[in-house]
N, C-alpha and C positions, 0 to 999 in steps of 0.2 A: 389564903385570901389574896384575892388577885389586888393588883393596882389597877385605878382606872386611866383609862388611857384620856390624854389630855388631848384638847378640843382644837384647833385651827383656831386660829382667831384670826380677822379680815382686816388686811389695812384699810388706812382710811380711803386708800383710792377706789379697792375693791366697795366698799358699803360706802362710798358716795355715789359711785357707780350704779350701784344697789338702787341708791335710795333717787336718783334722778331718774333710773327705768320707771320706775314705781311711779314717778311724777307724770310720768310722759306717757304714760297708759293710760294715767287719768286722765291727763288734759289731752289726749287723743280721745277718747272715748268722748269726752264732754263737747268738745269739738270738731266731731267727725272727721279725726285724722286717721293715717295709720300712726302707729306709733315711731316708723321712723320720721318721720318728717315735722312730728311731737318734738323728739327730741334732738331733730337737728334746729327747730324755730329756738328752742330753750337754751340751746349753745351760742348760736347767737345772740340772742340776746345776754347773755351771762357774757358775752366776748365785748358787747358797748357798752357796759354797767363795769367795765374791769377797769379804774382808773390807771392801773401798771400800761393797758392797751394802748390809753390815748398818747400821745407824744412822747417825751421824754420823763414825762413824770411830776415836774416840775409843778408849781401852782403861778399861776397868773395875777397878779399885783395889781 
């Protein structure tokens, strides 16, 4: 009886990567984009929603 051979499993950057194409084919399709320009509006925006982004990090008082 053979053994089966064990699977790959994806890190999280690959299946995030995954799962933001996925995003961006949607929201290009919905919004007559290509897909890349889907997913470069998506980065940006995820890059001003990134609190580490803004300044030093600090909170404001």
């Amino acid at each position: 009886m053979a053994k089966k051979k064990s699977k790959l499993t994806l890190s999280t950057i690959e299946a995030a990567a995954r799962v933001a194409a996925s995003e961006a084919a949607y929201f290009a399709r919905r919004c007559g984009l290509t897909p890349d320009e889907a997913l470069r509006i998506m980065r940006e925006a995820h890059e001003t929603l990134d609190p580490k982004a803004r300044g030093n990090g600090e909170r404001k008082r």
